[in-house]
N, C-alpha and C positions, 0 to 999 in steps of 0.2 A: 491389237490382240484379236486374233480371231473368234469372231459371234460365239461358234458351236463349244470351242472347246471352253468360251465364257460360260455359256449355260451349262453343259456339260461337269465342269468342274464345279459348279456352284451346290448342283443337284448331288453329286455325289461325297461331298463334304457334309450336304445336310442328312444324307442317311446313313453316313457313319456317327454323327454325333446324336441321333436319335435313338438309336438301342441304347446305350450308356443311359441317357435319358427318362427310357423306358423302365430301366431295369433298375433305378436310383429312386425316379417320384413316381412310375404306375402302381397301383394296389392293384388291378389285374393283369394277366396275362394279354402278353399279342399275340391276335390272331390272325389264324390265315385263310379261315374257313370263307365259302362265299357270301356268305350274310354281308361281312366285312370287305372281302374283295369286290364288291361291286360297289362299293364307297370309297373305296383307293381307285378304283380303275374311273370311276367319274370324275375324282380329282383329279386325279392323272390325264384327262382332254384339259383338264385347264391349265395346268402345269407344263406339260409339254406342248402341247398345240399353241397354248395361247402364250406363254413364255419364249418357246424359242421363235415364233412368229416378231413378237415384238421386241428379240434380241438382232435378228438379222433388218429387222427393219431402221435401226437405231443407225446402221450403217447409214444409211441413205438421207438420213434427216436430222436435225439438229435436236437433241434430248426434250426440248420445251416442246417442240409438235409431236414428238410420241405422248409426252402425257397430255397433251391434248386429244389425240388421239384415242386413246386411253379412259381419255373421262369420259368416251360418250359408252360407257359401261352398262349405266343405269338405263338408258334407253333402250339400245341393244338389248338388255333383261328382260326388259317390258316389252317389248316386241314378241321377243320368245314366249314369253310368261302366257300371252294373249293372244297367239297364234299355236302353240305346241303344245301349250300344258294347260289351255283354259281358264285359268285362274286367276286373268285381270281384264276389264275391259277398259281401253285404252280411250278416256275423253277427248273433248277438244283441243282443251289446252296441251296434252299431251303429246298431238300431234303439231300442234303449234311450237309447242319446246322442241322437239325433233325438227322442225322446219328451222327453227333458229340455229340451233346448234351447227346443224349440217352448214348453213348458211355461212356459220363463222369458219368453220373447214375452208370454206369455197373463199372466203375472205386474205384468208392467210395461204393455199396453196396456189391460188389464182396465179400471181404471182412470179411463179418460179416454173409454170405451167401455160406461159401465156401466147401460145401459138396452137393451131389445129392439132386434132387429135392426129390428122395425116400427114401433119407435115414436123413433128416429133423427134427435136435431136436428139443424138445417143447419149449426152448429157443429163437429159431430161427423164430416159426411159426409168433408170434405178430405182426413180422417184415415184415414178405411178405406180410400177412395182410393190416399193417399198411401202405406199400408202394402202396398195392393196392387201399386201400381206398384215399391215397393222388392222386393218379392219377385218379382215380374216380373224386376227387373234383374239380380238373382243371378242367379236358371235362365240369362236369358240370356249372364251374366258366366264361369256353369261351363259351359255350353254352349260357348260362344269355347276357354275353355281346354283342354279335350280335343279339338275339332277343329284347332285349331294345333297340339297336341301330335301327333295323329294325323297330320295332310299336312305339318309343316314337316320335311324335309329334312336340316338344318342350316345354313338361311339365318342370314347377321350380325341378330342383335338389333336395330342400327342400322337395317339397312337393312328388317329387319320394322316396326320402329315409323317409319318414312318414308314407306312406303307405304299402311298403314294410315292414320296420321293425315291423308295428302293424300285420301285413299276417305274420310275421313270427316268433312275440311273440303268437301269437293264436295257430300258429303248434304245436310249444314248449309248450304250455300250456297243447295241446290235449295229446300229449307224453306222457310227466307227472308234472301233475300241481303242483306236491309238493317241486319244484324248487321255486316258491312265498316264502314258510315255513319255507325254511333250511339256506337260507342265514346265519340267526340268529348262524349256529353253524360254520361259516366260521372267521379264525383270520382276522385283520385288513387287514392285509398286502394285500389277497386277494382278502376282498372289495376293497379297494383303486385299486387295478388293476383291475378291474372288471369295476369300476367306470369310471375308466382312458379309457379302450377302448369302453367303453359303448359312451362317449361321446366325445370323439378326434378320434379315432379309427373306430367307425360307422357314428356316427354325421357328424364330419367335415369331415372324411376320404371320406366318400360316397359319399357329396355333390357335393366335388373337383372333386371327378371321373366322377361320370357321367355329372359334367359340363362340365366337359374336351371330356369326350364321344361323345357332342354333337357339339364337336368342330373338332374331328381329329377323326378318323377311327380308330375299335375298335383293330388293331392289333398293330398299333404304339400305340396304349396307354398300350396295354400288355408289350411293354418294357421297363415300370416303374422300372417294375419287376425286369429290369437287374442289377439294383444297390440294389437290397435287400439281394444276396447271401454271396456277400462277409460282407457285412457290418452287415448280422447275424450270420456269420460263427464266426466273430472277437467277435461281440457281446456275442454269446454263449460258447465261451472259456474264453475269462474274469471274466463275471458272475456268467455265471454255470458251468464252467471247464467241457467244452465239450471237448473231443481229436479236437486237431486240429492238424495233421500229413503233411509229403508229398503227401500222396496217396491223402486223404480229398481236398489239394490245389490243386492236379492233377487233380481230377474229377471234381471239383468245378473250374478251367482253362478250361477244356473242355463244361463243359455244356454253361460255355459265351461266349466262341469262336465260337462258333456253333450257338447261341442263335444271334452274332454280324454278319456268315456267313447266316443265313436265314433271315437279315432284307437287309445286305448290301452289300452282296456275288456279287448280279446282278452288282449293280453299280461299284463297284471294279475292275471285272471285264470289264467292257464297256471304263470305265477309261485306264485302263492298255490298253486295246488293242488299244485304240487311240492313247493314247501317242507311242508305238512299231510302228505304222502306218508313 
């Protein structure tokens, strides 16, 4: 199936079943004013940018290294958080967890990557590609999330992910509208997943998050993320008989170790030194 008209169709399943929605459990009206529109349009860098980013990147790689991929959310956040919007200063250990993580990327893509950068089969190119674009979609996934943190108000969840998702079957539309058309030559099987994340996947997924956004700080919610790698890695070799090797578990042990030293490196340490004290 092809990426675009996967995202494409998922995005616009979820903003037709959000008016109904709206119009069943909201006590207020949806609005379209700007106050609000610049809370749908920050979602919308994370929905579309960082979505179809790491739709087209799934081509190239096996589903376990996109959520690996994927996890390093919370660091990414905290980067921004601490360079753009000033609001963390980033420890040692934090930067130590970022060195590990990275480290297990380089563990697991090494690999399949294992020639000069100048002397790069066409085999191989998809892949760089395709890791760049996945790291492209986080920046722009932690970038979404602190600016919704930063301008939303305390708008409904609901009505955040209605508006976003209509901002971002309109993009999709402009791209190319002949995603409406094609559906019709897609097997079931496809629809029915399409369907599935269109409306558990965007719908409910979204709503959850950013109510939860508006509860806890956008960098602890990034480590959701930490229980997705393993449980796609498992997931993608059962399924779809992804390899799943030593090296894969090695890289995939580092990027959480790293991912558990940049949230909980400080306290562990503060800890340890007290109790030696």
């Amino acid at each position: 199936m092809d990426w675009f008209l996967g995202i494409s169709g998922r995005f616009f399943i979820s903003a037709a079943l959000c008016l109904p929605l709206i119009f069943w459990f909201s006590k207020t009206p949806f609005s379209l004013q700007w106050r609000e529109m610049r809370i749908y349009l920050a979602a919308a860098i994370g929905m579309v940018g960082g979505m179809s980013g790491m739709y087209y990147a799934a081509q190239t790689m096996p589903s376990g290294w996109i959520s690996l991929v994927f996890g390093l959310t919370p660091i990414m956040t905290g980067i921004l958080a601490a360079t753009l919007f000033k609001n963390l200063t980033l420890s040692p250990s934090k930067y130590l967890g970022m060195l590990v993580s990275f480290m297990g990327l380089a563990v697991i893509f090494y690999p399949n990557l294992n020639t000069r950068w100048t002397e790069l089969s066409l085999e191989q190119t998809p892949l760089i590609i395709g890791l760049s674009i996945a790291l492209g979609a986080v920046f722009l996934h932690a970038l979404s999330t602190l600016l919704v943190k930063k301008v939303n108000y305390g708008i409904s969840s609901l009505h955040l992910v209605a508006g976003t998702a209509w901002i971002s079957s309109l993009i999709y539309l402009m791209i190319d509208p002949s995603f409406l058309w094609s559906w019709t030559s897609l097997p079931s099987k496809s629809l029915w997943s399409i369907a599935y994340l269109g409306t558990f996947g965007s719908v409910l997924g979204f709503v959850l998050y950013y109510f939860l956004l508006k509860q806890i700080d956008a960098i602890r919610l990034g480590f959701i993320t930490l229980i997705t790698p393993v449980v796609a890695l498992l997931l993608g070799h059962y399924f779809n008989e992804e390899a799943l090797n030593l090296t894969i578990w090695l890289g995939a042990g580092l990027v959480i170790f790293g991912l558990v030293l940049y949230e909980f490196g400080s306290r562990i340490w503060k800890r340890t030194k007290q109790k030696s004290v």
